[in-house]
PDB file of N, CA, C, O and CB in Angstrom:
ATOM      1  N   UNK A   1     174.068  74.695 124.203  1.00  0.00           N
ATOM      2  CA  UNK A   1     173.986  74.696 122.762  1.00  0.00           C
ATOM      3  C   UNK A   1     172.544  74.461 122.315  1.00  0.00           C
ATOM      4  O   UNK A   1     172.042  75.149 121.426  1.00  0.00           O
ATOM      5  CB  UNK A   1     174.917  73.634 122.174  1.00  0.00           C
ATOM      6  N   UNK A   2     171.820  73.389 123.000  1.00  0.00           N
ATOM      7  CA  UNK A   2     170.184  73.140 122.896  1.00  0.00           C
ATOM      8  C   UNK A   2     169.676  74.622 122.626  1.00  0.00           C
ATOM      9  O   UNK A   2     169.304  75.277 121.652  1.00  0.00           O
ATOM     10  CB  UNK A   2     169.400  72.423 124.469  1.00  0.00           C
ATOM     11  N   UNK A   3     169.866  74.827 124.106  1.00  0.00           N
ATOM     12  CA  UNK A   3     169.378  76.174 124.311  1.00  0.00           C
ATOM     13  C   UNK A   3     169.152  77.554 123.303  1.00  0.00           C
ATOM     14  O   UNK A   3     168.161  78.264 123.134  1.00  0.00           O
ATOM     15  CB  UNK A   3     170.180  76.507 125.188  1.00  0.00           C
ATOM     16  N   UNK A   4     170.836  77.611 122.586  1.00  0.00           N
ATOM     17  CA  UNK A   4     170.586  78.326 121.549  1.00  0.00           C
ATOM     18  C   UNK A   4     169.949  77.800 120.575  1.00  0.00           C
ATOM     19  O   UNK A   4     169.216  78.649 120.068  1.00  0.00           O
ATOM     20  CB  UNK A   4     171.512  78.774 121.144  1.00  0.00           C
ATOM     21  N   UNK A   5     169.879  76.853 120.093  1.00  0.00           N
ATOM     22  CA  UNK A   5     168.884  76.495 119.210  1.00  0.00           C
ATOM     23  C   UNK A   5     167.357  76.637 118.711  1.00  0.00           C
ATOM     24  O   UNK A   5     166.770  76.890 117.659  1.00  0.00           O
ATOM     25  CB  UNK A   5     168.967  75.719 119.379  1.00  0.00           C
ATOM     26  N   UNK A   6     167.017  76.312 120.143  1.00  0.00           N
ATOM     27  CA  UNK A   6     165.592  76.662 120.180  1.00  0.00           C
ATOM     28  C   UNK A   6     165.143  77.943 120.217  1.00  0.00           C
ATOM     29  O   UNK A   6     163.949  78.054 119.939  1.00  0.00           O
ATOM     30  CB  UNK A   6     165.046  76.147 121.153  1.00  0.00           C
ATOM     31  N   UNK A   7     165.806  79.084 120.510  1.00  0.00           N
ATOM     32  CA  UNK A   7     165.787  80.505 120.543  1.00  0.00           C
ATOM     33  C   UNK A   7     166.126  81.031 119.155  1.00  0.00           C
ATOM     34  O   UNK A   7     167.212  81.350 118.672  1.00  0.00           O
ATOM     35  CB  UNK A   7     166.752  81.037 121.599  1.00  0.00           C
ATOM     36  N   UNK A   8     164.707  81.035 118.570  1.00  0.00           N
ATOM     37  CA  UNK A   8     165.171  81.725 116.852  1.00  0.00           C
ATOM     38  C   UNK A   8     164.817  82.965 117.121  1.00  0.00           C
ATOM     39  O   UNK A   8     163.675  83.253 117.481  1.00  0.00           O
ATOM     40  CB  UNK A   8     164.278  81.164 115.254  1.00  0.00           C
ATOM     41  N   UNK A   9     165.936  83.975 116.943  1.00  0.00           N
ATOM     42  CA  UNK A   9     165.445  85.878 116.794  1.00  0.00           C
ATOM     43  C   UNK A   9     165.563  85.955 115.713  1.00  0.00           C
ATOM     44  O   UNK A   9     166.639  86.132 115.142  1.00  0.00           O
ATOM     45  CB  UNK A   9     166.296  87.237 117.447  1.00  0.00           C
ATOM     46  N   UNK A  10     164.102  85.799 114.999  1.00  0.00           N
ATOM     47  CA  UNK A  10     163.774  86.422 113.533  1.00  0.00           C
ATOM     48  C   UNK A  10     162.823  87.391 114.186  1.00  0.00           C
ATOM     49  O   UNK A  10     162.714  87.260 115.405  1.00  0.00           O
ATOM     50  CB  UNK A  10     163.038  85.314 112.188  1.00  0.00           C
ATOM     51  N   UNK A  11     161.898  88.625 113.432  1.00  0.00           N
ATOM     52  CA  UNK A  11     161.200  89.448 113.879  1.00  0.00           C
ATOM     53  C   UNK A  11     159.840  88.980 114.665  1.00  0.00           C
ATOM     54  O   UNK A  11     159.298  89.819 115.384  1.00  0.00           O
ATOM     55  CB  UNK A  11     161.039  90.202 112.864  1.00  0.00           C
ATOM     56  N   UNK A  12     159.338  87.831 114.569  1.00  0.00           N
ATOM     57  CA  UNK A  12     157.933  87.342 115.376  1.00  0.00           C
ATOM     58  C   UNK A  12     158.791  86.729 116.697  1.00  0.00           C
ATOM     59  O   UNK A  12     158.283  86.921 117.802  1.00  0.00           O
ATOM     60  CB  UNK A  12     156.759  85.911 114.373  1.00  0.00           C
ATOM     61  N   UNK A  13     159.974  86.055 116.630  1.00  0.00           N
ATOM     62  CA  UNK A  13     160.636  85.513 117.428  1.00  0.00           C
ATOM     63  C   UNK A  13     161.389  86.035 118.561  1.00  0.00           C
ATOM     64  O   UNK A  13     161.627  85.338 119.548  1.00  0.00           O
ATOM     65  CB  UNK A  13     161.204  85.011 116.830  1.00  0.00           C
ATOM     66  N   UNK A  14     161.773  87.254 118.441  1.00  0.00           N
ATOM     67  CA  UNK A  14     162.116  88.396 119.504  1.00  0.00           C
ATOM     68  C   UNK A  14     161.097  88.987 119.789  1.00  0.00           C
ATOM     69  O   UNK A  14     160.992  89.308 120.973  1.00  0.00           O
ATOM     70  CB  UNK A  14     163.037  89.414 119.157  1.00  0.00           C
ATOM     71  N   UNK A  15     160.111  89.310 118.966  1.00  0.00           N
ATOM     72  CA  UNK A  15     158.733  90.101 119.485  1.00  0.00           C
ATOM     73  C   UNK A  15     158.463  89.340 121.180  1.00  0.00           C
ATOM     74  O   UNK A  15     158.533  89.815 122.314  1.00  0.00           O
ATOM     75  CB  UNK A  15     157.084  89.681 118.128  1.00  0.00           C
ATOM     76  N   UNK A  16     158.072  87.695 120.546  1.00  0.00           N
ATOM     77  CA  UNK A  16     157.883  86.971 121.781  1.00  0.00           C
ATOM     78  C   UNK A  16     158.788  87.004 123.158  1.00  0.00           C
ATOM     79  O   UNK A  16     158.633  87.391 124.316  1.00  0.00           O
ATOM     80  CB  UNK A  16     157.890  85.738 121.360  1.00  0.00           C
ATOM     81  N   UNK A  17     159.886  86.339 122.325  1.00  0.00           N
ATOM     82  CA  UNK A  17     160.908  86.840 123.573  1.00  0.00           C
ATOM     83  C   UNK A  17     160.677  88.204 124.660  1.00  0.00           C
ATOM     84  O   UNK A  17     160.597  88.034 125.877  1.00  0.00           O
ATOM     85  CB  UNK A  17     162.288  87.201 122.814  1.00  0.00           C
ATOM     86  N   UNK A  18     160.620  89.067 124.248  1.00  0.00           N
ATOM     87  CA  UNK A  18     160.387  89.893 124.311  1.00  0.00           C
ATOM     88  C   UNK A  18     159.308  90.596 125.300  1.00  0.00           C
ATOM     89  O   UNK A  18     159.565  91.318 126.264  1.00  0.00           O
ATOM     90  CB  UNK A  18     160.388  89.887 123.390  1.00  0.00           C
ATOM     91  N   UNK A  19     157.984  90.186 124.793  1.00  0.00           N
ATOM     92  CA  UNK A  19     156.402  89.986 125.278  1.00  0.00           C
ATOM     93  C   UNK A  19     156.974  89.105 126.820  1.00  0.00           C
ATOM     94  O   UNK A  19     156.779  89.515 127.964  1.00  0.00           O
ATOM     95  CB  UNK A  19     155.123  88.766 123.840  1.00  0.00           C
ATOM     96  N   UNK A  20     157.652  87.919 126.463  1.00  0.00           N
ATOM     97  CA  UNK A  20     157.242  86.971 127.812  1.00  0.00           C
ATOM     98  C   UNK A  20     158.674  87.514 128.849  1.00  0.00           C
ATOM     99  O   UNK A  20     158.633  86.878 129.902  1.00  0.00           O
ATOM    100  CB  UNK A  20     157.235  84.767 127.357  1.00  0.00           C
ATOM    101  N   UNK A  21     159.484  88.170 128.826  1.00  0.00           N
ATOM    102  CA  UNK A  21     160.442  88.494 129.187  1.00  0.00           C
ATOM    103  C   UNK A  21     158.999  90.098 130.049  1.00  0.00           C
ATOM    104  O   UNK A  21     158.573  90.247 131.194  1.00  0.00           O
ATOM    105  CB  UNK A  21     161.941  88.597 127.758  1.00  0.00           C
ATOM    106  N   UNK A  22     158.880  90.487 129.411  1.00  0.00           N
ATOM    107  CA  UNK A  22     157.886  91.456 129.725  1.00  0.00           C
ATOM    108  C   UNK A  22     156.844  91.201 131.287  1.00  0.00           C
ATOM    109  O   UNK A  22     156.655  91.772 132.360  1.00  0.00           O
ATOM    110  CB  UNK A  22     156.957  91.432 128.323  1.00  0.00           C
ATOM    111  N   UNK A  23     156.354  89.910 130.520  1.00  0.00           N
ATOM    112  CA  UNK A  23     155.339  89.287 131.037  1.00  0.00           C
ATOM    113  C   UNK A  23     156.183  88.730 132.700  1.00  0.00           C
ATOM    114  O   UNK A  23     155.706  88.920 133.819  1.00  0.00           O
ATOM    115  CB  UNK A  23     154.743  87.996 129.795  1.00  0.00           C
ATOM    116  N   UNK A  24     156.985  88.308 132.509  1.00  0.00           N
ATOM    117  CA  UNK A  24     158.007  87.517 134.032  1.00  0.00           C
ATOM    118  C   UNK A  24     158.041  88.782 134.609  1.00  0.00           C
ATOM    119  O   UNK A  24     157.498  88.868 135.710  1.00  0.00           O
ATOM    120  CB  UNK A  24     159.958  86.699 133.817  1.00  0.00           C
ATOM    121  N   UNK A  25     158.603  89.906 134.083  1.00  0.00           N
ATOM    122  CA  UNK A  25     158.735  91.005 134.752  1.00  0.00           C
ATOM    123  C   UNK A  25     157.516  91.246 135.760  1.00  0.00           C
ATOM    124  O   UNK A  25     157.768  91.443 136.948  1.00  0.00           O
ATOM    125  CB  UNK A  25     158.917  92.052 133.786  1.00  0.00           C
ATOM    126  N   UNK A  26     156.518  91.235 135.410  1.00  0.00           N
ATOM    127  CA  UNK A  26     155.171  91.986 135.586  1.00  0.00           C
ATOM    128  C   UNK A  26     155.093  91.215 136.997  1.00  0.00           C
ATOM    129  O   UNK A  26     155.079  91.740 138.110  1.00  0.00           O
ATOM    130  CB  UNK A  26     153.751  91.731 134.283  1.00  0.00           C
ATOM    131  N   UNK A  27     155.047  89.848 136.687  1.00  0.00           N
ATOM    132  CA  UNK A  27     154.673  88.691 137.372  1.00  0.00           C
ATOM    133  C   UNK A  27     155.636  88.893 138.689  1.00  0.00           C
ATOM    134  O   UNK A  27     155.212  88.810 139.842  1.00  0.00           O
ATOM    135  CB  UNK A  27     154.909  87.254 136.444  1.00  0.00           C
ATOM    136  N   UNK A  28     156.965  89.165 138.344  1.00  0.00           N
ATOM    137  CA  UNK A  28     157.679  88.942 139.759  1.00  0.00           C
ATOM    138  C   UNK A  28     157.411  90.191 140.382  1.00  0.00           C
ATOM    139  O   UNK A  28     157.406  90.220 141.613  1.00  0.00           O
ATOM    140  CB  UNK A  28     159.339  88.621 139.741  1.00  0.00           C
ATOM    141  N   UNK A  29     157.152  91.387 139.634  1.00  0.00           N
ATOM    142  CA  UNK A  29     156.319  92.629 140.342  1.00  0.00           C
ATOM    143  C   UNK A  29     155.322  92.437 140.944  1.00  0.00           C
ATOM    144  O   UNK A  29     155.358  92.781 142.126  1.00  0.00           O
ATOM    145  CB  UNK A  29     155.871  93.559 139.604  1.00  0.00           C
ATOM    146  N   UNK A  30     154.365  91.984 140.559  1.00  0.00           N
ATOM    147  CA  UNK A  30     153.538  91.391 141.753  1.00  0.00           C
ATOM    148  C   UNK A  30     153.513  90.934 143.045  1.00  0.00           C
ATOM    149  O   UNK A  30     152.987  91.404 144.053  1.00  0.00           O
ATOM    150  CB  UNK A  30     153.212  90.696 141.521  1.00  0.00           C
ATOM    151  N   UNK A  31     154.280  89.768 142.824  1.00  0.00           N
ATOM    152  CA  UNK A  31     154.857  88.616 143.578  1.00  0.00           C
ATOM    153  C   UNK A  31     155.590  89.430 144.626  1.00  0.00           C
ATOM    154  O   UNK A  31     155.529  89.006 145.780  1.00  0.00           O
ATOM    155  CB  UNK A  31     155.849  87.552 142.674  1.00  0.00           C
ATOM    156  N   UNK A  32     156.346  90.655 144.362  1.00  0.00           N
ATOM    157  CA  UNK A  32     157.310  91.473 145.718  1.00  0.00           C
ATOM    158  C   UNK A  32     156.682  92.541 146.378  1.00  0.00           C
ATOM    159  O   UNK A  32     156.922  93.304 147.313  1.00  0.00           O
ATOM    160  CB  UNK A  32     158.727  92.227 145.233  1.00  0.00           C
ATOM    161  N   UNK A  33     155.517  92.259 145.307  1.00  0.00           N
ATOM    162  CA  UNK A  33     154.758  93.801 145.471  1.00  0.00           C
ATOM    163  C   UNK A  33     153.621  93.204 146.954  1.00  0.00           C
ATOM    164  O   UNK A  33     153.434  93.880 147.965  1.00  0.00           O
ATOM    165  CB  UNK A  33     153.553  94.452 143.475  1.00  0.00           C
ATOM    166  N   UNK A  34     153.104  92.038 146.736  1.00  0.00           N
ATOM    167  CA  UNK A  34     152.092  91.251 147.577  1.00  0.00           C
ATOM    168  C   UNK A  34     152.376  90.570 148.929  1.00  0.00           C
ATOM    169  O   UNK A  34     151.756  90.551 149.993  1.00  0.00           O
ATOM    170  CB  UNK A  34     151.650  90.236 146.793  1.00  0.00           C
ATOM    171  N   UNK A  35     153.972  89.808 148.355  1.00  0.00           N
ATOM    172  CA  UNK A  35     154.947  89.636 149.254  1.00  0.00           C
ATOM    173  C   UNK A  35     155.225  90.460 150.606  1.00  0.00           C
ATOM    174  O   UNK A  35     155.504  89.899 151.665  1.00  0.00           O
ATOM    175  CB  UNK A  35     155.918  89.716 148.537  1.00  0.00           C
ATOM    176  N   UNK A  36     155.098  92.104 150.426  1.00  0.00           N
ATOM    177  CA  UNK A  36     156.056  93.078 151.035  1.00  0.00           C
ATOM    178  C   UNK A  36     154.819  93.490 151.955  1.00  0.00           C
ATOM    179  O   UNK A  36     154.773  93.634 153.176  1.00  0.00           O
ATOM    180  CB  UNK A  36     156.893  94.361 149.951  1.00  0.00           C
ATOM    181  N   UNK A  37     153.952  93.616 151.101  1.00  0.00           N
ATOM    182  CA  UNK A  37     152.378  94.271 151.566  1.00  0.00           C
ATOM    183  C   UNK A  37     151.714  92.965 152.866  1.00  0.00           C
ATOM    184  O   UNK A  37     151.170  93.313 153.914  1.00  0.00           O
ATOM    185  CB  UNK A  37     150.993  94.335 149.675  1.00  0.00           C
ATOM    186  N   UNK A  38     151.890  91.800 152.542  1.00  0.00           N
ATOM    187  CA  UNK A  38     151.507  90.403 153.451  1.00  0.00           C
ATOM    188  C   UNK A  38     152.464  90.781 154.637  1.00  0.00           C
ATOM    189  O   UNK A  38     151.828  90.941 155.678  1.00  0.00           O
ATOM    190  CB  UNK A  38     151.938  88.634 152.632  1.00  0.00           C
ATOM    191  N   UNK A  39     153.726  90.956 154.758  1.00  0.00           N
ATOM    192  CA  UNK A  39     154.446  91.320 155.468  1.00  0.00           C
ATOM    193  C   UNK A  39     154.439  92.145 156.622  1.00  0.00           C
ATOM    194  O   UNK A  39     155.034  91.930 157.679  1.00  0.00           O
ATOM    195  CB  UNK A  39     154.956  91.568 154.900  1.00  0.00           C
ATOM    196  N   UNK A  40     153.631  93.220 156.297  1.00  0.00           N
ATOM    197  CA  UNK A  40     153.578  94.408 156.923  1.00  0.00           C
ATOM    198  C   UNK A  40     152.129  94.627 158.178  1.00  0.00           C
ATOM    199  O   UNK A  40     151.712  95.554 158.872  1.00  0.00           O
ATOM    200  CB  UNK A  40     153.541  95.454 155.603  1.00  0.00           C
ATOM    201  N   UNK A  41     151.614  92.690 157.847  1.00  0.00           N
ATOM    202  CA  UNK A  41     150.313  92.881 158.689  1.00  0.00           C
ATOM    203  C   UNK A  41     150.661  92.421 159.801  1.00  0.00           C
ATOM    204  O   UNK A  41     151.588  91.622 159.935  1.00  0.00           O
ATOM    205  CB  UNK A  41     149.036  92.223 158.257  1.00  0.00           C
ATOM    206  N   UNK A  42     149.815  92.965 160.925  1.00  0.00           N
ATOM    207  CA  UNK A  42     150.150  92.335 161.992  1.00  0.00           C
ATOM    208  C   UNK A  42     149.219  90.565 162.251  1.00  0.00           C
ATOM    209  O   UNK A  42     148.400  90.162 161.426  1.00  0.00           O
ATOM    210  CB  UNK A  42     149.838  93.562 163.146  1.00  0.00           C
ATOM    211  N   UNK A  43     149.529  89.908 163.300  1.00  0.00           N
ATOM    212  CA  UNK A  43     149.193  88.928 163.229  1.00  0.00           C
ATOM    213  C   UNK A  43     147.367  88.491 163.485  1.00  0.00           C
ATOM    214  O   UNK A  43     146.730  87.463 163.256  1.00  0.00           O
ATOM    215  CB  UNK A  43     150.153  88.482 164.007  1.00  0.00           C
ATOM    216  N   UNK A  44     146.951  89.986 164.122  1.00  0.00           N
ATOM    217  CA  UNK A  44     145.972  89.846 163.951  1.00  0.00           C
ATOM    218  C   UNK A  44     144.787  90.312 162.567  1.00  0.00           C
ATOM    219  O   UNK A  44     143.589  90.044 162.470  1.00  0.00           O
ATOM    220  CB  UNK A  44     145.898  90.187 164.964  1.00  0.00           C
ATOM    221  N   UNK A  45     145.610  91.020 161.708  1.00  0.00           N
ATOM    222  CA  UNK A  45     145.546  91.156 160.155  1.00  0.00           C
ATOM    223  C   UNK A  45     145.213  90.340 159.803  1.00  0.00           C
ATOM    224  O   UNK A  45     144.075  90.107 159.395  1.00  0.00           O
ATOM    225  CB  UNK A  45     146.455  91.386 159.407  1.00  0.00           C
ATOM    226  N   UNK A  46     146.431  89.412 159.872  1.00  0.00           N
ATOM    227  CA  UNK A  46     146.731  87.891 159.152  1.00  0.00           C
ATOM    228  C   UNK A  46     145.460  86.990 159.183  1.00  0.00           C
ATOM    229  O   UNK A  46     144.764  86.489 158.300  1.00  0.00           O
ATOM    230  CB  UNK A  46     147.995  86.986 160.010  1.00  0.00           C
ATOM    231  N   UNK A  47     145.424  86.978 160.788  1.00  0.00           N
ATOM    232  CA  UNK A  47     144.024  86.430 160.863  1.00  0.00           C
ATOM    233  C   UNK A  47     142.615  86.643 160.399  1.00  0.00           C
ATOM    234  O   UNK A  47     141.789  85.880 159.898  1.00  0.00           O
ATOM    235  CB  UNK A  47     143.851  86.444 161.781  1.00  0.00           C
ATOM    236  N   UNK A  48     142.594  88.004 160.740  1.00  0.00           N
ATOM    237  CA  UNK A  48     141.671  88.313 159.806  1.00  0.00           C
ATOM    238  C   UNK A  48     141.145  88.180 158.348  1.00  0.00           C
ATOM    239  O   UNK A  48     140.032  88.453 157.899  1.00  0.00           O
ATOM    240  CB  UNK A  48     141.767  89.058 159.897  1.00  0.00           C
ATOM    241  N   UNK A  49     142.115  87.746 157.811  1.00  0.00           N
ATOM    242  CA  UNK A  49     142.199  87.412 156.415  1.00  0.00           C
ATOM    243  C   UNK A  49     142.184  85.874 155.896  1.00  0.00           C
ATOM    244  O   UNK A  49     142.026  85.421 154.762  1.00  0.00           O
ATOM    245  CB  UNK A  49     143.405  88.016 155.980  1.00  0.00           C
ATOM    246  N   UNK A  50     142.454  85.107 157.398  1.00  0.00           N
ATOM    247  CA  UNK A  50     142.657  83.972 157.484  1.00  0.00           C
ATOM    248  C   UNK A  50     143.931  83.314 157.523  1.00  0.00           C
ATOM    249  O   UNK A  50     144.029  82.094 157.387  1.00  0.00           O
ATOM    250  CB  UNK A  50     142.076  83.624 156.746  1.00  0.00           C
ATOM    251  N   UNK A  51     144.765  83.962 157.677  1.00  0.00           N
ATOM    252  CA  UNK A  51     146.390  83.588 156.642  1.00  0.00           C
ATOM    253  C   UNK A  51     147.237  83.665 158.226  1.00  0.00           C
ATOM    254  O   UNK A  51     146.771  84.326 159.153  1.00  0.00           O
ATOM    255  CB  UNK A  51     147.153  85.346 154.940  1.00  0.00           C
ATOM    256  N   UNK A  52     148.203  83.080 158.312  1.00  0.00           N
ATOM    257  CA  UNK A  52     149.475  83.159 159.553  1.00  0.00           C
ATOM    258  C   UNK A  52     150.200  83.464 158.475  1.00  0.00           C
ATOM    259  O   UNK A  52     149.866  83.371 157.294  1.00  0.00           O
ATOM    260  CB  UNK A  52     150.077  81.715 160.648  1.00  0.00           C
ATOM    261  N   UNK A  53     151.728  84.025 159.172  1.00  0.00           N
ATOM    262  CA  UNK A  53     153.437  84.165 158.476  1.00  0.00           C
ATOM    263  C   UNK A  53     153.303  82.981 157.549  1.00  0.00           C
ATOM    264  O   UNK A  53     153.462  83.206 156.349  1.00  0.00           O
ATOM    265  CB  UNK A  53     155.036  83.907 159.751  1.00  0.00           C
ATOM    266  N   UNK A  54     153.012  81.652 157.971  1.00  0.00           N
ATOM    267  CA  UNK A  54     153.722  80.820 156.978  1.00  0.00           C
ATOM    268  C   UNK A  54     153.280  80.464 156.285  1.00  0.00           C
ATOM    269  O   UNK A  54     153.333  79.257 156.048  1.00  0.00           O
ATOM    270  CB  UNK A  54     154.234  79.998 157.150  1.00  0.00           C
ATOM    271  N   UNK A  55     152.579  81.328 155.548  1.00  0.00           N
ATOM    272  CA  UNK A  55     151.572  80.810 154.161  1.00  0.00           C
ATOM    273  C   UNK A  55     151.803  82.369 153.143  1.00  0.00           C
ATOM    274  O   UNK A  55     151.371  82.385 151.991  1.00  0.00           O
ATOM    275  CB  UNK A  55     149.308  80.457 154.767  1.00  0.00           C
ATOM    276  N   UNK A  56     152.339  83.292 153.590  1.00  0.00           N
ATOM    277  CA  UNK A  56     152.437  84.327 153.106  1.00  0.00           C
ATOM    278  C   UNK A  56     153.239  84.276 151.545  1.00  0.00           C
ATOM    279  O   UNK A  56     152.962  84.698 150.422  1.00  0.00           O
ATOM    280  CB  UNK A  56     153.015  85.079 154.162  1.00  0.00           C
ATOM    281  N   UNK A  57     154.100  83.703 152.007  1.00  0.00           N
ATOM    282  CA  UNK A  57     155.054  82.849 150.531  1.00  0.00           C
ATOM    283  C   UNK A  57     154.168  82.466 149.851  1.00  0.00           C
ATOM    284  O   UNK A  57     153.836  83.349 149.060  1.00  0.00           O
ATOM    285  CB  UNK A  57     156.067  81.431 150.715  1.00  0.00           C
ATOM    286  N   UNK A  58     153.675  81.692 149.767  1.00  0.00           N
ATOM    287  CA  UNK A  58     152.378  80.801 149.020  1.00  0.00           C
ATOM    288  C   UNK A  58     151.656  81.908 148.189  1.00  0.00           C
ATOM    289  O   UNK A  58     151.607  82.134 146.980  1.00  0.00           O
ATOM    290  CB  UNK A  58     151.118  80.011 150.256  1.00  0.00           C
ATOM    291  N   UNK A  59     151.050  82.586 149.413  1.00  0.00           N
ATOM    292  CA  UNK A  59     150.007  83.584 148.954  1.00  0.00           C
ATOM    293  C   UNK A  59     150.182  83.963 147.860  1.00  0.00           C
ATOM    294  O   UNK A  59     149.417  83.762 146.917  1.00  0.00           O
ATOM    295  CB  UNK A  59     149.854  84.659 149.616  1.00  0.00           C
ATOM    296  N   UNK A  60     151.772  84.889 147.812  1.00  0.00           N
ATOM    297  CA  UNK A  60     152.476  85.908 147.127  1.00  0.00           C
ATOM    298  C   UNK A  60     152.711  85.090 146.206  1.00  0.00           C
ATOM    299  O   UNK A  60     152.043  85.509 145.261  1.00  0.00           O
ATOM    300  CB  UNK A  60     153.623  86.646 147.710  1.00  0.00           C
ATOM    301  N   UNK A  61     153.320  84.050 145.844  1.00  0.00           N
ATOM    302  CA  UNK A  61     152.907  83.292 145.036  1.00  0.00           C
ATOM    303  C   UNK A  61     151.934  83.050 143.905  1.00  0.00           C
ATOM    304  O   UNK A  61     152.049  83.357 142.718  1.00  0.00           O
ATOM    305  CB  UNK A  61     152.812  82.806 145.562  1.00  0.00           C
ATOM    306  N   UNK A  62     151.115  82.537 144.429  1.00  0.00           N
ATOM    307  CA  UNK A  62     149.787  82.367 144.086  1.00  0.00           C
ATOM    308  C   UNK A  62     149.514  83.403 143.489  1.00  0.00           C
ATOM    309  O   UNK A  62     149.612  83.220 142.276  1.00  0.00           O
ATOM    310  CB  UNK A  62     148.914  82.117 145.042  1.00  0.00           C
ATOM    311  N   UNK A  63     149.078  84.886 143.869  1.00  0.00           N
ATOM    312  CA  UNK A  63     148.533  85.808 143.726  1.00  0.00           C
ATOM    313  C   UNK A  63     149.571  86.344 142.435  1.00  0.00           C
ATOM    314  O   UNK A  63     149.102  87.360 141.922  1.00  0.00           O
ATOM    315  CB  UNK A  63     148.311  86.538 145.070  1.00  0.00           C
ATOM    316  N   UNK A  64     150.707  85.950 141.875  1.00  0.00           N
ATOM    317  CA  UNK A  64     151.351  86.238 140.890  1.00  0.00           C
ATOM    318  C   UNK A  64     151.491  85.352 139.650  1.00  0.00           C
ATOM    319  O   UNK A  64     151.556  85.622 138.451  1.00  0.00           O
ATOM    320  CB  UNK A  64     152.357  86.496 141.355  1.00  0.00           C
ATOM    321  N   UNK A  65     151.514  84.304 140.278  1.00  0.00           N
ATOM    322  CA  UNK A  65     151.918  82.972 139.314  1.00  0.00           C
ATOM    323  C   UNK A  65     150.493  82.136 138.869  1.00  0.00           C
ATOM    324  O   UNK A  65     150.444  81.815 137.681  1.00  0.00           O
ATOM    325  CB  UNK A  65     153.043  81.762 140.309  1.00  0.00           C
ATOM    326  N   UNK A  66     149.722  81.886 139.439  1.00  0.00           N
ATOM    327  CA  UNK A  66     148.506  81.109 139.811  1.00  0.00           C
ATOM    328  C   UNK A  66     148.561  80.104 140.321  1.00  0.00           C
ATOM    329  O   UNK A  66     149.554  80.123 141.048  1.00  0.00           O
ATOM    330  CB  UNK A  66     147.799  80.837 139.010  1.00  0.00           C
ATOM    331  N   UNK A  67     147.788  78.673 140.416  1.00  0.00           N
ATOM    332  CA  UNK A  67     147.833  77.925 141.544  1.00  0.00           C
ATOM    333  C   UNK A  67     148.873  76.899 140.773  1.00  0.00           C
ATOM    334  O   UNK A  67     149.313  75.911 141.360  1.00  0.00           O
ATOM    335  CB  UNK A  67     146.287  77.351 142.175  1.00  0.00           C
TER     336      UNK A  67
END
């Protein structure tokens, strides 16, 4: 019930909605897009870049969300 509350759709108010609904999109595109691509290196890639498997999460992360 909070929830609906705080969600006013008047015309500036869905615009936003809207915009940041947009914006998550973009962001988790990234995030699968960087994710998939980290994935695909081999381990001496990885190294090269500095990075092992278990930081790849992070990365993809990072590289979408910020720190």
């Amino acid at each position: 019930m909070a929830l609906v509350q705080d969600i006013q759709l008047t015309e500036g108010g869905f615009t936003a909605l809207k915009a940041k609904f947009s914006e998550a999109l973009a962001r988790r595109k990234v995030y699968r897009q960087t994710l998939n691509e980290l994935r695909t290196l081999s381990n001496r890639e990885l190294a090269d870049l500095g990075l092992n498997h278990s930081m790849i999460t992070r990365v993809a992360y990072e590289a979408a969300y910020g720190k």
